[in-house]
C-alpha positions in Angstrom: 0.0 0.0 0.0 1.3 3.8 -1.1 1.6 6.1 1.3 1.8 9.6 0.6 4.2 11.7 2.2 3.4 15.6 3.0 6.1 17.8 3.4 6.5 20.0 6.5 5.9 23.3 4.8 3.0 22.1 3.2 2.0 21.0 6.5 2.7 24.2 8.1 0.2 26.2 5.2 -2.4 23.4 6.3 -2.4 24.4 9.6 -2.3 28.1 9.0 -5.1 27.9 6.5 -7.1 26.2 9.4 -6.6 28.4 11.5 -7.6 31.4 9.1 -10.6 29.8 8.6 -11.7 29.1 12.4 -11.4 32.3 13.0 -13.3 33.9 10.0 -16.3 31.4 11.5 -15.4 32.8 14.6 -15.8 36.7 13.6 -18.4 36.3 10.7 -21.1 38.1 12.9 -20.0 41.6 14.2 -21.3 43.1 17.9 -24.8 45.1 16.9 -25.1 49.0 18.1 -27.7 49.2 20.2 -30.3 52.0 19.2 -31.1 54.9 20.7 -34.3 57.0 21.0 -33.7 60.8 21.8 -36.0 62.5 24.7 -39.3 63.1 24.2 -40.9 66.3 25.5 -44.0 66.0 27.7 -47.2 67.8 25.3 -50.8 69.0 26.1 -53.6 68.5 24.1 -57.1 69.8 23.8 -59.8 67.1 24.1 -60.7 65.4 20.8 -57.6 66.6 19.5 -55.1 65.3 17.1 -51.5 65.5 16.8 -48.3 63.9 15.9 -44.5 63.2 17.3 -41.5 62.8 15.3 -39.6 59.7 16.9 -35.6 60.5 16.8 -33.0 57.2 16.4 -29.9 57.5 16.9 -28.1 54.1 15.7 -24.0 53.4 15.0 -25.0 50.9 12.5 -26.3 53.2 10.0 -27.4 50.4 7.7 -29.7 49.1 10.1 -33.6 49.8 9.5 -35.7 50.5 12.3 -39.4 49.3 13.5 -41.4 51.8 16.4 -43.9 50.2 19.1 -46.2 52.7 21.0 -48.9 52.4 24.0 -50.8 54.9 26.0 -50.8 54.2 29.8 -54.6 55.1 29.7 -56.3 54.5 26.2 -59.6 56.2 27.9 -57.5 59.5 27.6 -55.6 59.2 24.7 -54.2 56.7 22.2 -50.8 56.4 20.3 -50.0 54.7 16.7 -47.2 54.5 15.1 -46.1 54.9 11.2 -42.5 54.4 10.6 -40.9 57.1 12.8 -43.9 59.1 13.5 -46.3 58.8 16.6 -50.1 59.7 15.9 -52.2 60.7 19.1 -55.7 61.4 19.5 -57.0 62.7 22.7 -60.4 61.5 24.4 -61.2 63.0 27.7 -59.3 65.1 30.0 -56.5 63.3 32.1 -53.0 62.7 32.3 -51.7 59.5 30.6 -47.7 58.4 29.7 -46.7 56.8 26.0 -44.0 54.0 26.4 -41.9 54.0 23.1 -39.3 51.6 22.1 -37.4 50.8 19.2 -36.0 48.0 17.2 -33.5 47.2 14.6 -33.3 44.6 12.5 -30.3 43.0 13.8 -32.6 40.1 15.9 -29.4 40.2 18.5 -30.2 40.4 22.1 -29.7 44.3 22.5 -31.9 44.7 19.0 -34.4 47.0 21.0 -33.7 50.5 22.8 -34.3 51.2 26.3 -37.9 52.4 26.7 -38.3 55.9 26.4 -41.5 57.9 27.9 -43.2 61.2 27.9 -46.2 62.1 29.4 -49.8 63.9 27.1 -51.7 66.1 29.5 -55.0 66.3 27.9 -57.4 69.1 29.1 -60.9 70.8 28.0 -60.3 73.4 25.2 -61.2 76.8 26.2 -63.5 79.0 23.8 -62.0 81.8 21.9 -63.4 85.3 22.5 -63.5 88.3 19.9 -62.4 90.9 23.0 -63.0 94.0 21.2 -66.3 94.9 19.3 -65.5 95.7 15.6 -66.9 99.3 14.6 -69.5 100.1 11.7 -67.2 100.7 8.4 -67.5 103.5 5.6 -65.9 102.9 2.8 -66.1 104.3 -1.1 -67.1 101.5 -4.1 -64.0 99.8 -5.1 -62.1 100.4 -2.0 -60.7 98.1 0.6 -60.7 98.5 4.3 -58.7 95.5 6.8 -59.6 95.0 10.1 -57.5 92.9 12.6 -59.6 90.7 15.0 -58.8 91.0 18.1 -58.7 87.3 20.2 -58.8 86.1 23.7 -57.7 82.7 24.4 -56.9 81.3 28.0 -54.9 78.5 25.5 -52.2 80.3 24.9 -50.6 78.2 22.3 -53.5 77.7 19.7 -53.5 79.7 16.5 -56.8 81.7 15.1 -58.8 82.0 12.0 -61.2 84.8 11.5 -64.5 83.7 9.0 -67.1 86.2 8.1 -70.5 86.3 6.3 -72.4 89.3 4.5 -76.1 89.5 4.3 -75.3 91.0 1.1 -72.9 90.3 -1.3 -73.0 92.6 -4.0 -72.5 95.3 -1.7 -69.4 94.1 0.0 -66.7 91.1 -0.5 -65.2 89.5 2.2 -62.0 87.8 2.4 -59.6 86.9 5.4 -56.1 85.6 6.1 -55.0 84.7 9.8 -56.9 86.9 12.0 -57.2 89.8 9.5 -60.9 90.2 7.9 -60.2 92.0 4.0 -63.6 94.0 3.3 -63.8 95.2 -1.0 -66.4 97.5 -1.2 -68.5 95.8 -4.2 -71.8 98.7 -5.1 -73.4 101.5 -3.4 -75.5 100.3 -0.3 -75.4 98.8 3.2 -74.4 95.3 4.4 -74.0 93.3 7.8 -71.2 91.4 8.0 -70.9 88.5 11.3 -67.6 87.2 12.0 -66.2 84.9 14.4 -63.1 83.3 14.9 -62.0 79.6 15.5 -59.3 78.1 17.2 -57.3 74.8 16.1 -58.8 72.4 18.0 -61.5 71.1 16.4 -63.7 70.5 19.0 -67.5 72.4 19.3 -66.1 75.4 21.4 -63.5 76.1 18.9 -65.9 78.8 17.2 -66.3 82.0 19.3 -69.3 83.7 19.7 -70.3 85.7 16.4 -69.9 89.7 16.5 -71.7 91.6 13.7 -71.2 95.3 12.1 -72.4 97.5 9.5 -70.7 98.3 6.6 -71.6 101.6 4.2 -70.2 101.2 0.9 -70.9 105.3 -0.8 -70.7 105.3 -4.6 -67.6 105.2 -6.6 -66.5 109.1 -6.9 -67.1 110.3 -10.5 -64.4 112.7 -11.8 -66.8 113.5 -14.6 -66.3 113.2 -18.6 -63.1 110.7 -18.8 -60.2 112.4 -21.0 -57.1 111.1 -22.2 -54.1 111.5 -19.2 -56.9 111.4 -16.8 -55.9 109.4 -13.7 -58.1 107.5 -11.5 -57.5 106.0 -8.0 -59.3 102.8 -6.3 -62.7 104.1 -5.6 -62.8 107.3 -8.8 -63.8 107.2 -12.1 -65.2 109.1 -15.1 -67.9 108.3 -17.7 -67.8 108.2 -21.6 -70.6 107.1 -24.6 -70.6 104.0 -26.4 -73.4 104.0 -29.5 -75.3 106.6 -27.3 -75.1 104.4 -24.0 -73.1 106.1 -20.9 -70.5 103.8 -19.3 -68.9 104.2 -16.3 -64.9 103.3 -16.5 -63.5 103.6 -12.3 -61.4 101.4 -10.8 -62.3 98.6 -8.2 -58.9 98.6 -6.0 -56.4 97.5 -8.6 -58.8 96.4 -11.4 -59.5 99.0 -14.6 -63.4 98.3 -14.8 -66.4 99.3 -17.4 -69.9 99.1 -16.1 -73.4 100.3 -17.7 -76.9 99.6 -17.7 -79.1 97.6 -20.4 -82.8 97.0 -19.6 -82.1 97.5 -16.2 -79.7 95.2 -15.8 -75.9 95.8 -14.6 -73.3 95.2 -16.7 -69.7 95.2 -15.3 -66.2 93.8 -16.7 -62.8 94.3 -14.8 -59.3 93.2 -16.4 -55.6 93.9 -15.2 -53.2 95.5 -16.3 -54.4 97.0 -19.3 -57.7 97.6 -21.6 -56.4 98.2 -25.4 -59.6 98.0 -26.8 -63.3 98.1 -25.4 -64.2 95.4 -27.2 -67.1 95.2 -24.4 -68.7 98.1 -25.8 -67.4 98.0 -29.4 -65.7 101.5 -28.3 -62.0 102.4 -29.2 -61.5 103.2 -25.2 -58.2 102.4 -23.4 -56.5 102.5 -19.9 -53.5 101.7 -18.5 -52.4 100.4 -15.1 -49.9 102.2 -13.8 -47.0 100.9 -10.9 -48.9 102.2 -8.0 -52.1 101.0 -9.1 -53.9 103.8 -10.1 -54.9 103.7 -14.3 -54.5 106.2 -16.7 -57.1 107.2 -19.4 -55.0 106.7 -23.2 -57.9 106.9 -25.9 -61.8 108.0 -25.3 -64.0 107.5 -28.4 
């Protein structure tokens, strides 16, 4: 029978190579970071509210992805969910409760999940905003604008506003409003009631305030007579010229350049920006210009 004899080097590699390999089975899994979640600030909420936390990892194995649980210590006050890295909340009823969060990668090692972190949600009744100061009765010329600024009381000192209004009569007045400002475009000649209220965030039924009304007189545009060419007109003016024997009225609504008569009783009114080349409203060889600051300037009368 053969036998085959190894050399001692060759040997040597052997036992090297073994060794090489041992220790790459040895090492083939390295230690997992353990994730971190960042404090949480305690909140307060408004009953029947809604609102959401960002959830902040920290993790030294930046590879790793991450997967949130939630609870609420007291469901019957609030209740958490969680949607990759963001906490929802809804309130129910006025309490205190704590959210338990946790984290965990996907390393399935034994320090996979984070320490718990909590924070508490303080949940109380929402308290009704209040208009504090009545808003006086308003004068204002036809194609003018006046802005009021609500004023608002709120014992919830961190909840934002928006003021709504209503007119009993729209084609006297316009309404508009942004934040807590209430934009008022007088429309035509005559005399409207306008109701506004504010509401808060919340969402709940007292987030309305209780409505305050005024009066608003809108007086007729202010006629600068027979329009000529170089004539200029401010919001609220205007001047009158004949198209095929009919007497139109050119003035301009704040910014707008705007042609208006009357045809069987009925009102007609068209209002373009920045410029009128042609009255093709009227068949009329009219034109108007709107200068930089708003105001328009007659160029052509028929």
């Amino acid at each position: 029978m053969l036998r085959q004899v190894i050399p001692r080097s060759s040997l040597w590699l052997v036992s090297l190579c073994a060794v090489l390999i041992i220790g790459n089975i040895g090492c083939g899994q390295e230690d997992n970071s353990q994730p971190v979640i960042e404090a949480i600030p305690d909140i307060k909420l408004n009953v029947d509210a809604e609102s959401t936390v960002e959830v902040n990892i920290t993790d030294a194995d930046v590879r790793d992805t991450h997967s949130i649980r939630a609870s609420s210590g007291d469901t019957a006050i609030a209740m958490v969910s969680a949607n990759n890295t963001t906490l929802s909340i809804s309130t129910k009823a006025e309490g205190v409760t704590t959210i338990t969060v946790s984290v965990t990668d996907d390393s399935g090692q034994d320090n996979a999940t984070t320490t718990p972190v909590t924070f508490q949600v303080s949940v109380e009744a929402n308290s009704q905003p209040v208009i504090n100061k009545a808003i006086p009765n308003i004068t204002l010329t036809a194609g003018t604008k006046v802005e009021v600024e609500v004023s608002v009381t709120d014992a919830d000192v961190d909840d934002t506003h928006t003021v709504n209004a209503s007119s009993d009569n729209s084609t006297v007045v316009d309404l508009g409003y942004f934040s807590t400002i209430l934009k008022i475009y007088g429309q035509t000649e005559g005399v409207a009631i306008v109701t506004a209220c504010v509401y808060d965030r919340s969402g709940v039924n007292n987030a309305k305030s209780i409505p305050v009304t005024f009066q608003v007189t809108v007086e007729p545009y202010v006629n600068k007579g027979r329009c000529a060419v170089g004539m200029v007109l401010e919001a609220g003016e205007s001047c009158t010229y004949f198209a095929d024997g009919a007497e139109v009225l050119f003035y301009v609504d704040n910014d707008l350049g705007c042609r208006g008569t009357e045809v069987e009783g009925k009102r007609l009114r068209l209002c373009v920006s920045p410029e009128i080349e042609r009255d093709d409203f009227f068949n009329t060889r009219f034109a108007a210009e709107k200068n930089a600051d708003e105001s328009w300037t007659v160029e052509r009368i028929p």
